[in-house]
BAFI-717202 format. One line per 3 residues: their letters; for each residue y, z, x of N, C-alpha, C. Coordinates in steps of 0.001 Angstrom, whole numbers, plus 500000, padded with zeros to 6 digits. Each point is the difference from the previous one (the first is absolute). Last residue first. Layout:
<atoms>
a> Y Z X Y Z X Y Z X; ...
</atoms>
This chain:
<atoms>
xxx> 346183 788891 827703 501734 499414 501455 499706 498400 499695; 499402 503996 496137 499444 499023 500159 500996 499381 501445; 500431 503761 497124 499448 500295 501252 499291 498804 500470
xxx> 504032 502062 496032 499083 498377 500228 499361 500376 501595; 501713 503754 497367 499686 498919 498750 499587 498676 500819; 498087 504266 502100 501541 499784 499844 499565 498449 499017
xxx> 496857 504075 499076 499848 498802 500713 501439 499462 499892; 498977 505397 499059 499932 498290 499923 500310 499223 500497; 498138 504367 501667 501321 500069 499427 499279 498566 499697
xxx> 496548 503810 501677 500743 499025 500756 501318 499448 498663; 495925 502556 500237 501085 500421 499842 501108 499755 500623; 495853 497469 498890 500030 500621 498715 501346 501321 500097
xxx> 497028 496841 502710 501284 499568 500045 500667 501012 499278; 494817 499636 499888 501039 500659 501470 501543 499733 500369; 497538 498628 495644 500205 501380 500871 500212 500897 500840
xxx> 499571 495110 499410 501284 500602 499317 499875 501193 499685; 496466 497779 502473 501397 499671 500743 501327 500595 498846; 495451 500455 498188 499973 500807 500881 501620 499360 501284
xxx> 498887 497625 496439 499882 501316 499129 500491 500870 501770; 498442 496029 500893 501762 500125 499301 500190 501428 499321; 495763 498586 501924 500805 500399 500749 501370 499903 499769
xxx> 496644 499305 496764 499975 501678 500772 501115 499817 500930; 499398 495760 497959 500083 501259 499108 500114 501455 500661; 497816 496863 502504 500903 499669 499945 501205 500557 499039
xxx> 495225 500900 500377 500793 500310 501004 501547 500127 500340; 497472 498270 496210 500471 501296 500048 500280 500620 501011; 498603 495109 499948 501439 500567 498822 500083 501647 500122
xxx> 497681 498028 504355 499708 499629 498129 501355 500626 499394; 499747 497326 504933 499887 501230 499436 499731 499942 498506; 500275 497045 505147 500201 500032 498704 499596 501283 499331
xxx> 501975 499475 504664 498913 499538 499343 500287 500458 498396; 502251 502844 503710 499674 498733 500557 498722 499623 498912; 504233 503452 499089 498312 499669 500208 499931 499163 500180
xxx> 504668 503715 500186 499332 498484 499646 498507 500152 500710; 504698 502742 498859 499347 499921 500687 498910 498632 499485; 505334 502997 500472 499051 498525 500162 498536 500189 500235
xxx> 505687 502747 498710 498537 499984 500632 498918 498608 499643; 504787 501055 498574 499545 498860 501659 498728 499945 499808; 502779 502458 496401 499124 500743 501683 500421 499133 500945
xxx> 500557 498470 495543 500921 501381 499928 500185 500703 501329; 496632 496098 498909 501920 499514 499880 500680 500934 500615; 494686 499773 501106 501121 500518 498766 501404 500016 499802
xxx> 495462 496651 501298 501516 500462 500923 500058 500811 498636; 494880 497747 501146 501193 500856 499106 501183 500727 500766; 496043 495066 501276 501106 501211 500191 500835 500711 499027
xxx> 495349 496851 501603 500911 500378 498854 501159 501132 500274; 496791 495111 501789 500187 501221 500543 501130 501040 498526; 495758 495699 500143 501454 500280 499629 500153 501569 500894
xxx> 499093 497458 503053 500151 499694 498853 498775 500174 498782; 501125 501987 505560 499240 499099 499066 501201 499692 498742; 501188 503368 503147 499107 499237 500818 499367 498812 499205
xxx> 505212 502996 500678 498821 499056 498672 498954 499649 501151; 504329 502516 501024 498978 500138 500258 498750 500093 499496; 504772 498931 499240 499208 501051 499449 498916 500620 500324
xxx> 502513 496356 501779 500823 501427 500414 499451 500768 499187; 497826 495741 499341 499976 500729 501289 500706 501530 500778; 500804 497516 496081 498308 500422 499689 500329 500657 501592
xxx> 503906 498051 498874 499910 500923 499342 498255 500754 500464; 500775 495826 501543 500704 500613 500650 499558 501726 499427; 498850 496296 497275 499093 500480 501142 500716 501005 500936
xxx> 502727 497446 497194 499272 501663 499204 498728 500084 500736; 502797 496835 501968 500822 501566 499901 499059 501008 498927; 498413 495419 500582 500052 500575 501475 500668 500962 499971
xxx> 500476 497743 496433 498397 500431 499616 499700 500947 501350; 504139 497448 499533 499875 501371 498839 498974 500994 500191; 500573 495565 502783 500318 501539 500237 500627 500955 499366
xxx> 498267 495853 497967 498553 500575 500926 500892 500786 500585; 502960 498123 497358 498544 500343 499486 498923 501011 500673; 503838 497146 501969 500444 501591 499732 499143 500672 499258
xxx> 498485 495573 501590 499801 500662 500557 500797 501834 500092; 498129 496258 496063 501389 499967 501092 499496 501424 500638; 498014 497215 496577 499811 499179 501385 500681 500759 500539
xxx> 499249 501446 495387 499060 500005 501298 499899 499723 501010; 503697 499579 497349 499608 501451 500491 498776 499770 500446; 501620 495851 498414 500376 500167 501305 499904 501692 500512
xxx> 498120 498430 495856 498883 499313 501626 501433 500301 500823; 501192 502265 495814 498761 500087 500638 499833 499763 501430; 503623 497782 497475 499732 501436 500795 499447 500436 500385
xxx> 499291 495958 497634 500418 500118 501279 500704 501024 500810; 498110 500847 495827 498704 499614 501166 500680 499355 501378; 501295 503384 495716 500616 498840 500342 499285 499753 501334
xxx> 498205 503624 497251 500255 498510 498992 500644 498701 500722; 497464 505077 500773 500936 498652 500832 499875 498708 499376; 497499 503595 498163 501836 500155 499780 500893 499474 501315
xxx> 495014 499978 498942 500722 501548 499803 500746 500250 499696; 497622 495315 500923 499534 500623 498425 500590 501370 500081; 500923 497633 503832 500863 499573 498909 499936 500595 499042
xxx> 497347 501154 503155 501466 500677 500203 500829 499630 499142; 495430 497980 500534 500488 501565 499335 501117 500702 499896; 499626 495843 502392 499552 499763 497844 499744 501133 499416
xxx> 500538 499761 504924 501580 499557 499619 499460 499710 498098; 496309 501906 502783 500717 501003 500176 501513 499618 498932; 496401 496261 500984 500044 500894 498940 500771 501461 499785
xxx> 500376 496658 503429 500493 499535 498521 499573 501076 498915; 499298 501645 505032 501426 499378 499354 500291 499870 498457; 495856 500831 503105 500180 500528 498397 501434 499623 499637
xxx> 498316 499057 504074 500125 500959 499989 500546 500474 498406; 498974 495698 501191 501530 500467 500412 500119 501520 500102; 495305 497572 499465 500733 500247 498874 501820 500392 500105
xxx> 497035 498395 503247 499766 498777 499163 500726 500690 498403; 500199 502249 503534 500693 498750 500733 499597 498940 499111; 497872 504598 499681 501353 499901 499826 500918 498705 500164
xxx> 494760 501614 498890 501096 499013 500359 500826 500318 500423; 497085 502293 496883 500281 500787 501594 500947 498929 500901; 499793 500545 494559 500023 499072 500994 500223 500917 501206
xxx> 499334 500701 494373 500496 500470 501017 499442 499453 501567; 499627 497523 494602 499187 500898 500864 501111 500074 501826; 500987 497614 495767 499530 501406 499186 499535 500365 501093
xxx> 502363 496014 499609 498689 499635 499715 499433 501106 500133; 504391 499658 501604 499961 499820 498168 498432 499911 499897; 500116 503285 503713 500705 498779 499494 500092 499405 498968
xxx> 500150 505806 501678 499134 498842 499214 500742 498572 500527; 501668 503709 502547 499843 499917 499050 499197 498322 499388; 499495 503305 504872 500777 499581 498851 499822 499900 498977
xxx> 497308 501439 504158 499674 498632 499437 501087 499338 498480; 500116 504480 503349 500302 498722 500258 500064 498942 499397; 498513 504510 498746 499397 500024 501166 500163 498359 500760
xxx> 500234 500320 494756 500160 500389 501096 499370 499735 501344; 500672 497016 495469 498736 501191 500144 499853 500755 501398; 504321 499713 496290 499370 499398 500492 498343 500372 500621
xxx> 502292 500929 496236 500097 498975 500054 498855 499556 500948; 502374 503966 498929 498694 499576 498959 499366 499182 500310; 503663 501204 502391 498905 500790 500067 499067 499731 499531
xxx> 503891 497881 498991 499421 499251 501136 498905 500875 500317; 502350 501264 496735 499375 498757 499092 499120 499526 501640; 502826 503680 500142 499031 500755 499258 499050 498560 499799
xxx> 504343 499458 502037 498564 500206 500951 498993 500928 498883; 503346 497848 498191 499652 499031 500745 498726 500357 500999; 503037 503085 496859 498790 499419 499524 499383 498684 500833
xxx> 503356 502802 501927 498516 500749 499732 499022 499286 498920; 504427 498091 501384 499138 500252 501282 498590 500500 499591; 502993 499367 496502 499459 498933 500145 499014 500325 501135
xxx> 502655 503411 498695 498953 499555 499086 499218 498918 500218; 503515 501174 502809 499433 500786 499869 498712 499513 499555; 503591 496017 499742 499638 501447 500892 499228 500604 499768
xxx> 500559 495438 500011 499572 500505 498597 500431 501577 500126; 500751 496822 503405 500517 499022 498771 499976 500770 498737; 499165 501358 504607 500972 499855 500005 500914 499204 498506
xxx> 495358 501544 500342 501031 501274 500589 501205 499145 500030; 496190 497273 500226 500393 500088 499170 501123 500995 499592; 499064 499520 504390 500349 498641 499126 500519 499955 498594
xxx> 497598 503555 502854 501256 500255 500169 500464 498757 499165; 495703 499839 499677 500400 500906 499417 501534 500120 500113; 497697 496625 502587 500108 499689 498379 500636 501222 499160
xxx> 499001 500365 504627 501408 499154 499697 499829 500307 498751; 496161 501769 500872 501246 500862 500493 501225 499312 499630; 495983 497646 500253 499932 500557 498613 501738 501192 500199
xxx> 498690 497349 503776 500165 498806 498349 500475 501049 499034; 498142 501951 503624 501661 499777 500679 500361 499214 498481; 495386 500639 500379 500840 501671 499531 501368 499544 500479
xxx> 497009 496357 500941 500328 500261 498484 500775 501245 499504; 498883 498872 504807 501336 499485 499283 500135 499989 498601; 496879 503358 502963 500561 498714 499543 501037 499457 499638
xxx> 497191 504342 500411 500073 499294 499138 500546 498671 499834; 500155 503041 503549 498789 499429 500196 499123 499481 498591; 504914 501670 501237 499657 498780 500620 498499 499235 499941
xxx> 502361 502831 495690 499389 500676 501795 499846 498398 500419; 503791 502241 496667 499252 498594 500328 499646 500393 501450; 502666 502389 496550 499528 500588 501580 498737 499121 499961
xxx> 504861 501285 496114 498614 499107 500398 499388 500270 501682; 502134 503598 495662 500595 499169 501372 498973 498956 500746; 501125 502868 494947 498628 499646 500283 500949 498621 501839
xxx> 501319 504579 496564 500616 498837 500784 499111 499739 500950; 501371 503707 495619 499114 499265 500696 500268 498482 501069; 501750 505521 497328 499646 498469 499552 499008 499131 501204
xxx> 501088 505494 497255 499199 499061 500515 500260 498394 500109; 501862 503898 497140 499596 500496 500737 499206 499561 501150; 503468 500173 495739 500247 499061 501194 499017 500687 501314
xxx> 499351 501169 495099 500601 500023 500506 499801 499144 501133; 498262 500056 495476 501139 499455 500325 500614 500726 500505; 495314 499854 499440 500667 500946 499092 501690 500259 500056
xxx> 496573 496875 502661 500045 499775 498680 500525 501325 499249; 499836 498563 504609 500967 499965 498797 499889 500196 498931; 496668 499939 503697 500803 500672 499999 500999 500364 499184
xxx> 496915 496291 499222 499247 501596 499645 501278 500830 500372; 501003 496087 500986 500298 500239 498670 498863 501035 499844; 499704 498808 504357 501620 500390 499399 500137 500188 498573
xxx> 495723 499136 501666 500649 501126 500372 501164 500527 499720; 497966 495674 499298 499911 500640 499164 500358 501824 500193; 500841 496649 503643 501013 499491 498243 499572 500920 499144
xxx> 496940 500194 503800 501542 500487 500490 501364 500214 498329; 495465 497772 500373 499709 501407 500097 501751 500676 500128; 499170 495530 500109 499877 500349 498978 499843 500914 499552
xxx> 497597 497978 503622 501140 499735 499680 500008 500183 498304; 496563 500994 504029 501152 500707 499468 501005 499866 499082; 496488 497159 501566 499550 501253 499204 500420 500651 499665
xxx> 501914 496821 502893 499281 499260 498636 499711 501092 498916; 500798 501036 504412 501214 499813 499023 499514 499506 498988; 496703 500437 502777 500282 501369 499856 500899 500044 498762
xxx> 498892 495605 502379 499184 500216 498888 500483 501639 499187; 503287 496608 502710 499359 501339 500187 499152 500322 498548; 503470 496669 500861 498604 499315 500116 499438 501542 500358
xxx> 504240 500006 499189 499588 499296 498941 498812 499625 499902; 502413 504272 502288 499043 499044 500458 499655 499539 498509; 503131 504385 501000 499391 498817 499181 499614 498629 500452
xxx> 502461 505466 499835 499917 499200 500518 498368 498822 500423; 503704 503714 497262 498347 499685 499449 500712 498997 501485; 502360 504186 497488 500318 499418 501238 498681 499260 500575
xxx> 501919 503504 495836 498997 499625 500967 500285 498938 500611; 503324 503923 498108 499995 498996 500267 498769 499604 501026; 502476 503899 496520 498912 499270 500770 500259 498881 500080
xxx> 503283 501829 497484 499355 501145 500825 499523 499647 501459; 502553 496064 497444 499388 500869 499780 500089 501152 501086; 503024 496175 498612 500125 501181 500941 499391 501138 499179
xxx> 499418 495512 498553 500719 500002 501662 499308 501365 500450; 496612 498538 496259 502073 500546 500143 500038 499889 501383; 496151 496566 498808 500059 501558 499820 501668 500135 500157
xxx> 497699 497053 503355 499462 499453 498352 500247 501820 499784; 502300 496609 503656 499844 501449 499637 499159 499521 498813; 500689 497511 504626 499449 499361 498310 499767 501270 499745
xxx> 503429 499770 504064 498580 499953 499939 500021 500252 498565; 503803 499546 502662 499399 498534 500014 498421 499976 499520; 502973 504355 500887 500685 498912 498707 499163 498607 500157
xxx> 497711 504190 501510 500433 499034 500830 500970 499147 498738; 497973 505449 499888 499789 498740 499616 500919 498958 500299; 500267 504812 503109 499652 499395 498199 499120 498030 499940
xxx> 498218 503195 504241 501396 499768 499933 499921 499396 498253; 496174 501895 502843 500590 498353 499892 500868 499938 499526; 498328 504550 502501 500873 499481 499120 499958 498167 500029
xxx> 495972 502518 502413 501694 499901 499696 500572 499262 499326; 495080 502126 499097 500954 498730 500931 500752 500516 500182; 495081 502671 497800 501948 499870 500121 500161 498976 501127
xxx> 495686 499455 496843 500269 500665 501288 501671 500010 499874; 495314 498910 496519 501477 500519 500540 500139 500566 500930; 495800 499476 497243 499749 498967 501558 501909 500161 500168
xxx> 498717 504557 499727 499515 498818 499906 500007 498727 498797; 503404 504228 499598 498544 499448 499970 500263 498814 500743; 503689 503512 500038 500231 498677 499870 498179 499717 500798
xxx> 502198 504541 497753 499820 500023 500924 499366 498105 499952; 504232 502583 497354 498413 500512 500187 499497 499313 501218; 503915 502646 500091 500361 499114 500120 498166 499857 499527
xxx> 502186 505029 499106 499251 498779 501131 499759 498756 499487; 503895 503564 498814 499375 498895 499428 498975 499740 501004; 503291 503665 501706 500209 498738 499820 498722 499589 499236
xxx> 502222 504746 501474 498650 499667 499639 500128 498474 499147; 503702 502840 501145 499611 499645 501037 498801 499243 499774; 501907 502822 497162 500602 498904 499687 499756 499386 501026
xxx> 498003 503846 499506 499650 499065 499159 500614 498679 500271; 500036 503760 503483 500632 499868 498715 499879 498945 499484; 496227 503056 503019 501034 499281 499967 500867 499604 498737
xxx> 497560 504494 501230 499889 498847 499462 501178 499097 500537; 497148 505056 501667 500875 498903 499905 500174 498623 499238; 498028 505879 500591 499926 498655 499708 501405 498809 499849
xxx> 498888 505281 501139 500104 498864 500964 500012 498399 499406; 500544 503955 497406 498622 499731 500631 499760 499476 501039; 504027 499079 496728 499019 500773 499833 498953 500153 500832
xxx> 503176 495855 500616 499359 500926 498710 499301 501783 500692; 504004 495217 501568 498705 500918 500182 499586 500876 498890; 501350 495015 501251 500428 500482 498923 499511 501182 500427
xxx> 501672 495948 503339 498965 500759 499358 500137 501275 499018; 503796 495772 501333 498936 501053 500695 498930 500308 498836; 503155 495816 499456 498999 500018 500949 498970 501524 500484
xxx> 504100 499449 497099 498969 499154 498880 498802 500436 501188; 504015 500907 501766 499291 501599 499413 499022 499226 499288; 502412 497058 502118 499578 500506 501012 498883 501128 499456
xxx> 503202 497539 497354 498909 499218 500259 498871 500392 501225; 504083 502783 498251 498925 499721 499184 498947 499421 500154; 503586 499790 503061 499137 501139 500132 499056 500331 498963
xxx> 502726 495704 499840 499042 500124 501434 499449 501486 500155; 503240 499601 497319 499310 499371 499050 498568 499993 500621; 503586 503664 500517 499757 498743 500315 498617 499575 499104
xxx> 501901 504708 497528 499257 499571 501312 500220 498057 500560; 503154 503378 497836 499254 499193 499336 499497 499390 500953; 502700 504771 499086 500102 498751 500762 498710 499203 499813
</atoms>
């Protein structure tokens, strides 16, 4: 007669005895230790997959997924930017789907209305150029501008604490957006003017907050496969950043594949 299935799984559980008194447990009990998640990383809760309304750069349905949140006028971001993009294609580069990226805007109030300027402009162009366009608009506005508020250059080359005399960088934000891939400008000026714009920008703050972001840039690794989440407040170097993917897909590592679309 052929033992239940439930009494096998019961006998997997006892102790092995030997000889001597000695006891072992049964191997198959003895789980992988998970490694162990370094400083400046901390575990969150779950931020949940990637947002269908958010600028993927990389395969849908990678492994990894970092999760950048972004102040246009944040000197930090400035420093950061670009760190993220080259990660992903470090991740990929031996063509698997192991890493993508989704840079969410988080305009601090005590940057101004130029970080609200520069934020539209990105989603703006996003709507004309996608992906590619979003990230090359803010790779150009990083460069660009001379932070910590003061925006982007005027045609006469120098960045303006003004705001009321410069619109808050307006014109020049709407001549970069053009130069990305908002080609059609009366699209444009009415995405900048419109207020479903700005509560795009108010839902991926939202996001920061249920993550429990204190600054900008803040960084978050989700492992698709897990949930698991964890994230660093502030900017980081490439091998940190490198490490902690390496290290989020090892701890995923006996976990099953990613369902074909986990995007809500």
């Amino acid at each position: 007669m052929r033992a239940p299935r439930w009494a096998l799984a019961a006998m997997a559980t006892l102790p092995i005895p030997l000889g001597g008194g000695l006891v072992l447990s049964s191997p198959a009990l003895a789980a992988p230790a998970l490694p162990e998640i370094p400083a400046p990383w901390h575990s969150i809760p779950d931020i949940g997959p990637l947002l269908k309304q958010d600028r993927v750069l990389g395969p849908a349905q990678a492994e990894i997924s970092i999760v950048v949140w972004s102040d246009p006028e944040c000197p930090y971001c400035k420093q950061f930017s670009g760190v993220p993009d080259a990660a992903v294609a470090r991740a990929n580069s031996g063509g698997t789907a192991r890493a993508n990226f989704a840079l969410r805007l988080l305009p601090l109030p005590f940057h101004g209305a130029a970080a609200v300027v520069g934020a539209l402009g990105a989603l703006c162009v996003a709507e004309q150029a996608g992906p590619n366009g979003y990230y090359k608009f803010l790779g150009d506005y990083f460069a660009r501008t001379g932070a910590n508020g003061r925006g982007l250059p005027s045609s006469g080359g120098s960045a303006k604490n003004d705001s009321a005399k410069n619109d808050s960088g307006r014109a020049a934000v709407s001549d970069l957006a053009v130069k990305d891939g908002a080609s059609d400008k009366g699209k444009l000026e009415a995405c900048l003017r419109s207020d479903d714009t700005l509560g795009r920008i108010a839902a991926e703050g939202d996001s920061a907050e249920a993550a429990d972001v204190e600054g900008t840039p803040a960084v978050a690794l989700r492992n698709n496969l897990t949930g698991e989440t964890i994230l660093v407040n502030g900017a980081i170097d490439p091998d940190t950043l490198d490490q902690g993917i390496a290290l989020m897909a090892r701890r995923g590592l006996r976990h099953a594949a990613p369902p074909p679309d986990y995007a809500r």
